[in-house]
Structure formats: structure tokens, C-alpha cells
N, C-alpha and C positions, 0 to 999 in steps of 0.2 A: 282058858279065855279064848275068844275070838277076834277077829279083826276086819273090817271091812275094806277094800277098795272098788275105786271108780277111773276109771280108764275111757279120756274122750276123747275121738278119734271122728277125723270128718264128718262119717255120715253114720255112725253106733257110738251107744255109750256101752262099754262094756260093765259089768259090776260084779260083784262076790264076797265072800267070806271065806277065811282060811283059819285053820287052829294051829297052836303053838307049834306044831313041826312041819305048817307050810302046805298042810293039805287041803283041796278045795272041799267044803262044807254046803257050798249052794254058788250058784251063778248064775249068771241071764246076760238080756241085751235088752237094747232097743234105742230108736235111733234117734240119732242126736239132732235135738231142737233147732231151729235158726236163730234164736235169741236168747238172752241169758233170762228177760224174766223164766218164760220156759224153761231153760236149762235148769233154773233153780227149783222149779215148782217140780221138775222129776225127778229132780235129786233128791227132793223132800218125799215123792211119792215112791222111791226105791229105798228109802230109807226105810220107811213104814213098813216095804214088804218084806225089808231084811231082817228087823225085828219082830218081824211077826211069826217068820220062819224059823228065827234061832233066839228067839227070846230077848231078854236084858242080859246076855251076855257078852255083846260088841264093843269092848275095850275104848277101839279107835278108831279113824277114818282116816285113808290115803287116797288124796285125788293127784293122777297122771292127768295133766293137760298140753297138750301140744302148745308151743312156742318158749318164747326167752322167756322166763321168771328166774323175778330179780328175788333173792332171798333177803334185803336190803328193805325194799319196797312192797313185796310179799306180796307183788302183782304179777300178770304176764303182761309185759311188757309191750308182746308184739307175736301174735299166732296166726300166721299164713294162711292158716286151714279153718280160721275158726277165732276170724276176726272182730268177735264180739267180745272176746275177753279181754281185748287190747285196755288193757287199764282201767279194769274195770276192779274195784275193792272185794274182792272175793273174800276174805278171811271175813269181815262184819256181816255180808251175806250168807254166808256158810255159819256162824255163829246163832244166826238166829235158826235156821234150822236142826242143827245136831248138836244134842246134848253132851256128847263124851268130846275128847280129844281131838284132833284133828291137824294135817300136814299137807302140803298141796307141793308139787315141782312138776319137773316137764318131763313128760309121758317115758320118753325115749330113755332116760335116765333111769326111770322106775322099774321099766319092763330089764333093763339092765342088770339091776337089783336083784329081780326077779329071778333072772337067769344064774344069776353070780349066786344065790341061797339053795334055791330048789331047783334047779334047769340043767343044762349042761355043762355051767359055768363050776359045779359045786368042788369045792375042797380045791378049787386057785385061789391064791392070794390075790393076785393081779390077772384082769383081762379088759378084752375090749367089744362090748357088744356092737351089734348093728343091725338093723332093721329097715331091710329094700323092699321097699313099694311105691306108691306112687311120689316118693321121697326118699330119703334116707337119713333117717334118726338113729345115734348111737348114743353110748355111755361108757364110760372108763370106771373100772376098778381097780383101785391100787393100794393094794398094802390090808386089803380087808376092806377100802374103805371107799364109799361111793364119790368118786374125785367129782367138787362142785366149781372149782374157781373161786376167784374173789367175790362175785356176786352171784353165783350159780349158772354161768351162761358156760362153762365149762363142758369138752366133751363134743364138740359140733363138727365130726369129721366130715358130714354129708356137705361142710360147706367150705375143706380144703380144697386148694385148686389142685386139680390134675390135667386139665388142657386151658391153658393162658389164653388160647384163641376159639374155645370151644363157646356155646351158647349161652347166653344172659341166663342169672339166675336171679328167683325171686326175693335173695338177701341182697340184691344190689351189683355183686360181682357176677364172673362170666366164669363158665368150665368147671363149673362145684362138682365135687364127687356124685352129688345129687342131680347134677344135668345129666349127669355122661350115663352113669349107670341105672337108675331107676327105670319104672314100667313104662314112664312117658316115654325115655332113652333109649328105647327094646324098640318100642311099634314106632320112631321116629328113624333110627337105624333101620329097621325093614324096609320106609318107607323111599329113604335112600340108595337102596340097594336093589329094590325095584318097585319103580314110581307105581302107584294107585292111589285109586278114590275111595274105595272102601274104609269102611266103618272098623277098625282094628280093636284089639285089644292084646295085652303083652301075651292073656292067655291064648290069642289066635298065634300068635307068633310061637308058643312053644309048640300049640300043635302040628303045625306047620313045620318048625323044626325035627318034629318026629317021623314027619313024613318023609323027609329029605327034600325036604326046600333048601337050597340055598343060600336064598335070602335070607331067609330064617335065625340059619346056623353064622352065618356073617354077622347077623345083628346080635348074636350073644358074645359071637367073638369078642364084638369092639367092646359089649359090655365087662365081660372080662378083663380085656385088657387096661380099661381104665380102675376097674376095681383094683385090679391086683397093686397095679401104681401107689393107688389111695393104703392097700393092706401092709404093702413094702414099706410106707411112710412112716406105717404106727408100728411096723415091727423093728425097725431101725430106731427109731425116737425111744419107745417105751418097754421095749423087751420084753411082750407082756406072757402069763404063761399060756393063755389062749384068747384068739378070737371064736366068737360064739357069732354064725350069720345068721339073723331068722328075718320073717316077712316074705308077702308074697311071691316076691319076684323067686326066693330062694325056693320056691316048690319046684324050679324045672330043674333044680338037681345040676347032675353033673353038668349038664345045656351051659351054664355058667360059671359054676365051679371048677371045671377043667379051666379052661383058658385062665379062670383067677389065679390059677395054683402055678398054672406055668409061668406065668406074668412074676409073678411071685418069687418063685424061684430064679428069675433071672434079676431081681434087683434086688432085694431083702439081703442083709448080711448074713451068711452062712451060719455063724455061731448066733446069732437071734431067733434065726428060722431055726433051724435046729430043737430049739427050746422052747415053740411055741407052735400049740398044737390049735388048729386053726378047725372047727365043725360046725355042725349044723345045731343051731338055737331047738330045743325040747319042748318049749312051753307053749308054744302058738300061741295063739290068739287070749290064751290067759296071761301069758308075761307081766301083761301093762297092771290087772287090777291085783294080781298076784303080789306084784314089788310094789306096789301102792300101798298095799294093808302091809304089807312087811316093813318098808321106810315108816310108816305110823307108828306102828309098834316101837321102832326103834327108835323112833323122836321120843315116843313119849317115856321109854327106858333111861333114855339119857338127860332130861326134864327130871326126872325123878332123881336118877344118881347123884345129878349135881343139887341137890335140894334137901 
């Protein structure tokens, strides 16, 4: 059997098809609409090209969407990035177009999923993904099992505090792991450290880093050090057996990853760190539609079981 996901992300919709042990069969992109009617009419129209590629053999359908979804409500709630879905009935619209199965959560959770079956994550019980880019979405596994909370809003480490006096953030509070550390937080630190007008990106910042910029290497510091705070938090809290880091900000490597580890190492309880091997996410950019069609699968296994 096969299984489809969909992974939408501010400006690409990712998609694919995976088979019973998780391997990619087909995938693509393309970018993501500004409105849902659109959003639907391409979901209908990647839907056709999925079938058409791998036949009547598509089980089920996983959609990763960024924001809160309520498992309650079986809406998002409330998507930062992609405030068209903000309560809008997805399940009756997605009904009419796809005939098999179908399960929807928030992206971040998914691509976690994703990680924790096929990725780096494989053969822990318990871990903690996270995914730095222009944000910071993560997901908790624990005990095998994709930890949701009471209504599914579980998991939302990009929006513990780690600077009480640090910068407004877009859930409301100030100094989220997601201000301090993400790519906005990279070329905002640069730009701190030495004032300019130029047009930045976090990528101008690692290469500049690699030159021996100063600035550069200052602005990952600080990134660092508020990551490692945030990483010290959930290794203390949840003893998990790994964090897995993926997302773009994670391609500059050790640029960030040193200073996390050291940060790390000076607050994390010795006997949790010890136990909890902390690397680099495997799946890139497929994560999201990866653990999409894999959470489907397993909804619709467990639909069954109980029936």
C-alpha cells in the first residue's frame, strides 16, 4: 500500500507518497497559494497527479499545516504563516475532494513524526524534534507515541521563554525561543553588532561568518546561547533519548551548534545530558509530507483496530 502527504509551509506546498517502510515513491512542490479556495483547487490538482503516478493504490492522506489545531474542533485555530486557514472547516472541504482516508495536524508535529520513524529520530522511544528557520516549530515523542496534549496544541517549545526581556513575539508574549534563536534572530543579532542598511539574510550571516566576520560569529554566539537554555529546559523536564535539530538555520553547522552544546552543557543535569544524544535532523525538507502520510497511516490503523 501507499500513502500520501502534504506539507504547507509559507511559500511551498511540499507533497509525496511513501510505501509501507517509509520510503519516498514520488514527490514534488510548488508554491503555496494566498487563499484557500486555491489551496484547495491544488490540493485537488496534486491529488490527480498523485494518482496518476502511482495508480489506485493511495491508502490515505496526511496534511502538515502550520498553526494551532484543535483536534476538538478539527480546525487551525490560528496559523501565523498562513492565516487563511485560521478556522476555516477543512475536514468538509478536504472531503469533497479525496476519496480515501484522510488526517490533518500541525506541520511541526508531523515532520517530528517523520523523524522519530524514518530520520534520525529511529529506534528512541522518546525525543524532541525542532525545526529553526524563519521560526521554530518542534514536536515531542514520548513513549512511541506523538505527544498531542489535551487539544493538540502540545509541543510548542519555539514559544517557551528564554529572555523575559527579550523581543515581542508573534503569540503574544516577549523572548520565545523563536525570537531569540531563529533566522530573523541571526541577521537581527548581526545587525546589532555592527549597525548597517543592507538587505541581510541569516545566509549572508553564515557566510560572513566563514570569512571571519566578527559580527558574524557574535550573532551565532548569542543564537546559541539562547538555544542551548531552551535545549537545557526539555533535557531537564523530559529526559528525552534525543533531540533531533533540522531547518534551515541548522545548515551552518557547528556556526551554532557549538555554542548550543556548550550553553548545554553548563545548565542540563549531568545524568539527563549524559542520556540524551542531541544531532542533526536527516530528512530535510521531506520530514513534513513524510510524517504526514505516516500519522495517516496510523490514524487510519487505529480507526480500524478499534472497529
Amino acid at each position: 500500500m501507499l500513502y500520501a502527504g502534504f506539507d504547507l509551509g509559507g511559500t511551498q506546498l511540499k507533497y509525496g507518497v511513501i510505501d509501507s517502510q517509509g520510503r519516498v515513491v514520488y514527490k514534488n512542490k510548488t508554491d503555496s497559494p494566498p487563499d484557500i479556495k486555491q489551496l484547495l483547487k491544488i490540493i485537488s490538482d496534486c491529488w490527480q497527479e498523485l494518482t496518476s503516478v502511482c495508480g489506485k493504490k493511495i491508502y490515505s492522506v496526511g496534511f502538515g499545516f502550520a498553526g494551532f489545531f484543535s483536534l476538538k474542533k478539527k480546525r487551525i485555530l490560528n496559523s501565523p504563516n498562513y492565516q487563511a486557514l485560521n478556522n476555516f472547516p477543512l475536514f468538509p472541504a478536504l472531503s469533497k475532494i479525496l476519496p480515501v482516508p484522510f488526517s490533518v495536524h500541525n506541520d511541526a508535529n508531523l515532520a517530528a513524526y517523520g523523524e522519530y520513524l524514518y530520520g534520525s529520530g529511529k529506534k528512541a522511544r522518546s525525543l524532541v524534534f525542532l525545526t529553526i528557520g524563519t521560526g521554530v516549530g518542534s514536536g515531542i515523542i514520548l513513549n512511541g507515541e506523538l505527544w498531542q496534549g489535551t487539544e493538540g496544541f502540545a509541543g510548542e517549545l519555539g514559544h517557551i521563554t528564554v529572555n523575559p526581556d527579550g523581543w515581542p513575539c508573534n503569540c503574544g508574549s516577549r523572548g520565545c525561543l523563536e525570537t531569540e534563536v531563529s533566522a530573523t534572530a541571526l541577521v537581527r543579532n548581526y545587525r546589532e553588532f555592527k549597525p548597517t542598511d543592507e538587505d541581510l539574510t541569516a545566509r549572508d550571516v553564515y557566510l560572513r561568518a566563514r570569512k571571519g566576520d566578527p559580527a558574524a560569529a557574535r550573532s551565532f554566539e548569542k543564537c546559541g546561547y539562547f538555544l542551548g537554555l531552551g535545549l537545557s529546559i526539555v533535557i531537564n523536564f523530559l529526559n528525552p533519548e534525543k533531540i533531533i535539530l533540522g531547518g534551515g538555520v541548522m545548515n551552518s553547522g557547528n556556526w551554532l551548534l557549538k555554542p548550543t552544546l556548550s550553553e548545554v552543557k553548563n545548565r542540563a543535569i549531568p545524568f539527563s545530558l549524559a542520556s540524551c544524544e542531541i544531532k542533526k535532523a536527516s530528512l530535510g525538507n521531506d520530514a513534513g509530507f513524510i510524517g504526514a502520510a505516516a500519522w495517516a497511516r496510523h490514524q487510519v490503523r487505529r480507526t480500524s483496530s478499534k472497529t
